[in-house]
N, C-alpha and C positions, 0 to 999 in steps of 0.2 A: 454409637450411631449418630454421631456428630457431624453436621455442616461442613463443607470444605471453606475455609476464608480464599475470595476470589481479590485480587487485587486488580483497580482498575486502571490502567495507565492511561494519566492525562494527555489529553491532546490540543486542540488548538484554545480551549478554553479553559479557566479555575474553575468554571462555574459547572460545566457541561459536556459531558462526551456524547457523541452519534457515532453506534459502528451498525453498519452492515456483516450480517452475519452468512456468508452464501455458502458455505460447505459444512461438512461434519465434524470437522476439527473446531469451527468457530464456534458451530449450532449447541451441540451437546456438551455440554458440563457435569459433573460431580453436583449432586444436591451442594448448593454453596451460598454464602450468603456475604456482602461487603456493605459497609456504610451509605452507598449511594442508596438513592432512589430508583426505580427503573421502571420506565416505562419500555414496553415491550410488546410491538405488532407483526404479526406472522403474515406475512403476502400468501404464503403456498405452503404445503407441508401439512403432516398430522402425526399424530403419537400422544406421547400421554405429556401432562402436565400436572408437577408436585410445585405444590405452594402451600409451606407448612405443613401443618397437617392436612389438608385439602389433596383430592388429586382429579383428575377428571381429562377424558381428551381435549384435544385442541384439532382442530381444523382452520382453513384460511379464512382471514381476518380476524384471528383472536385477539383479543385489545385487552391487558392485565396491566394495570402499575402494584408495584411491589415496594414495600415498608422499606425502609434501613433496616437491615440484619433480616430482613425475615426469610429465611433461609427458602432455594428455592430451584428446579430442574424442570429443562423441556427436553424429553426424549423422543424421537424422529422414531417414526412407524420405520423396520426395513423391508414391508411390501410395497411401499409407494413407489410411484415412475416418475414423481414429481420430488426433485430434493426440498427439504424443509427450509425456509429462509425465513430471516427474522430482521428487523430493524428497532435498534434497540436504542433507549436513550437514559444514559445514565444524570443523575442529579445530583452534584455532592452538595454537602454540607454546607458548603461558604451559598452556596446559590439561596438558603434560606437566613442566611447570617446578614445577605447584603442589606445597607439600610432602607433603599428604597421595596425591597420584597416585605418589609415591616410597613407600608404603608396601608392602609385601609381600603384601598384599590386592591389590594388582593389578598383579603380576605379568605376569600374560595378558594383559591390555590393551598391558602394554609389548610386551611380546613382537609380539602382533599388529601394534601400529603398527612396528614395527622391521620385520615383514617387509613390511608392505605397498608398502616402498621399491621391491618388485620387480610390484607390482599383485594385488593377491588377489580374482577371482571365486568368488564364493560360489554354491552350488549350486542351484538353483529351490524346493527341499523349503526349502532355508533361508530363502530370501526369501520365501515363502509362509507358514510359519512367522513370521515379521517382522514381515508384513505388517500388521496390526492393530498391533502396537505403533508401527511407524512412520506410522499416520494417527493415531494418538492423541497421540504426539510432538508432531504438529505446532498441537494445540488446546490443549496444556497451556503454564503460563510457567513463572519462578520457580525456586523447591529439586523443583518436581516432575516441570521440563521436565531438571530437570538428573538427576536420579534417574531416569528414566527412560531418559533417554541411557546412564548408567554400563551401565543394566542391560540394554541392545542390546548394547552395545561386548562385556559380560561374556560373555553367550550367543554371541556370535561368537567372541569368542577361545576360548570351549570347543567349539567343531565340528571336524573333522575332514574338512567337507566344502565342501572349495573346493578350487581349484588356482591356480599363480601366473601370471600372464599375461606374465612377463618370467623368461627364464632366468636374468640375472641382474641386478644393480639396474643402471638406465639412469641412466647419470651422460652430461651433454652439456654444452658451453660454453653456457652463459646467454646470449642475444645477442640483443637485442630486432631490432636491423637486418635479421637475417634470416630472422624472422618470417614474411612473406610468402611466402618462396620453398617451405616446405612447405606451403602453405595451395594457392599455386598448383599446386604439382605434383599434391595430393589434387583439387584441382578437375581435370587434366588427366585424371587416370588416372580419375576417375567420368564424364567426357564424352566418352571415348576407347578407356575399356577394352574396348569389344567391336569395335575396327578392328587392324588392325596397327599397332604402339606404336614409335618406334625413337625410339633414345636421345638421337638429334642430337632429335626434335623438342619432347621432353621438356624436356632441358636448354639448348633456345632461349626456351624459359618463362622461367627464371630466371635469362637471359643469362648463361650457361655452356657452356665448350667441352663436344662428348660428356666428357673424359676429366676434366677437373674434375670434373663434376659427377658420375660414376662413383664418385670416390675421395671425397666431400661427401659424398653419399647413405651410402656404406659406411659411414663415419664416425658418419656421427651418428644412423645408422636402424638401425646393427648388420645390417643386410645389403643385399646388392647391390640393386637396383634391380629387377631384373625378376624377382627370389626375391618380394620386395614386390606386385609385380605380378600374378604367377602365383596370390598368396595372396589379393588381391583377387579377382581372376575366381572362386576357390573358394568364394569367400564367398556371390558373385553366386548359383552354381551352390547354394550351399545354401540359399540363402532362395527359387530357384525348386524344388528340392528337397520344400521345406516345405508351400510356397503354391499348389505348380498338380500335375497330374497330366501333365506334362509326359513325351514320353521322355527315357531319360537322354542319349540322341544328340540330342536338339534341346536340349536343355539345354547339353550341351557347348559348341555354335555360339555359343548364345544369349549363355553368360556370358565371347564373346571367343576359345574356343579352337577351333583349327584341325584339329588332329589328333583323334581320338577316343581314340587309344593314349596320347598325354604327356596328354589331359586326365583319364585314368582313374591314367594316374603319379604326376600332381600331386595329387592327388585322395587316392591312399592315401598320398602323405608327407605331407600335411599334416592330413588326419582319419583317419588308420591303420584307413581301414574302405573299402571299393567304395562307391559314389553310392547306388545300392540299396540297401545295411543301413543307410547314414545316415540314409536316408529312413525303412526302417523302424523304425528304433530308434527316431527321432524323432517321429515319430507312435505311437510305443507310448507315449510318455513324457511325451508334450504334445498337449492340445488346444487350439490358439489359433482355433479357429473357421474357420480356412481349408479351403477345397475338400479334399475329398479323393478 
């Protein structure tokens, strides 16, 4: 259940790539992981988002920089009317090697890129804030496409407002071979997740006994299998949370779970709030145009 290695082709710079990403072919990737850096904002679009072991949706204005290697996938909702687009900006390697990025003037940048080995989400106020300089980014070239990067990187590394999406930095064995087998298992668990799930039929995906694939999954995902799973369905639960005027009992069903008592359990370990304040806070916080 191994990382796909994404290759980045250079473009007009050693230091730095900008792609716009406006369709499905671009948007969606294989869990993948390559030595750049990536910073990555969504204008429009939602689905889910895996970084690391981390996963959680995404909605517009999501603002994530992601480590070197740390493996990572944004999948597009197929109920939206709105296609997912992304603006992506890759960082290689030499961009931290140059002498002048070793100067004491940026500091913060290093620092930043240092932690994002563990995934750093940035807050909506921030990406909002952003937002104009990163569509402006992308029409500019030259010393003023590069000046204008420095001075995103710079304004991020001085917030205070994001959190890390990995407890701590996800280090995995490299293995292109087994690439497939979490791509598979992410398709099993979004075509599957609202039936009953058992281990044998999961790990007959990626022809593995249950108990292989048990101690693989631990391994390389940082937690068991159905901890992953449970975290899934919560996700389900929060994007119909967001989107419908659902009860919170038909919601429970809806996104796979059985009981109402472990889905209101699972529900405050993993967003440390009841279904209902999420919802409210949520809607106090954000308007994405959904029903309310």
């Amino acid at each position: 259940m191994k990382p796909h290695f994404k290759p980045i082709s250079p473009h007009e710079s050693k230091l730095f790539n900008i792609v716009v990403q406006k369709n499905e072919k671009d948007f969606e990737y294989p869990w993948h992981y390559h030595p750049e850096y990536e910073l990555t904002y969504i204008p429009s679009g939602h689905g889910v988002r895996y970084v690391g072991s981390d996963l959680d949706n995404f909605y517009p204005d999501d603002l994530v920089l992601i480590g070197s290697n740390l493996p990572h996938s944004w999948v597009a909702s197929s109920d939206q009317n709105l296609q997912s687009r992304a603006i992506v900006i890759y960082l290689r390697k030499e961009f931290l090697e140059t002498t002048w990025v070793q100067s004491f003037e940026f500091d913060g940048i290093r620092k930043l890129l240092k932690l994002s080995n563990k995934g750093i989400k940035f807050d909506r106020s921030v990406a909002i804030r952003m937002r104009e300089k990163y569509n402006e980014l992308v029409n500019l070239t030259g010393m003023n496409r590069l000046i204008l990067l420095i001075q995103i990187l710079q304004d991020l590394a001085m917030t205070n407002k994001f959190h890390l999406l990995c407890d701590h930095e996800f280090s995995t064995e490299l293995n292109h071979s087994n690439n497939e087998r979490i791509n598979k298992v992410y398709k099993f668990v979004e075509n599957n997740y609202n039936q009953q799930v058992l281990l044998a039929d999961v790990a007959a995906k990626v022809n593995m006994s249950s108990e292989s694939f048990s101690r693989f999954f631990s391994k390389i995902m940082k937690k068991p299998f159905f901890e992953f799973l449970n975290g899934y369905k919560i996700n389900k639960a929060c994007k119909l949370l967001i989107e419908t005027d659902k009860r919170v009992s038909e919601i429970c069903y809806d996104s796979g779970f059985q009981s109402i008592p472990f889905f209101y359990k699972q529900f405050k370990k993993i967003k440390n709030c009841s279904p209902n304040l999420y919802r409210k806070n949520y809607r106090k916080n954000f308007d994405f145009g959904y029903s309310k």
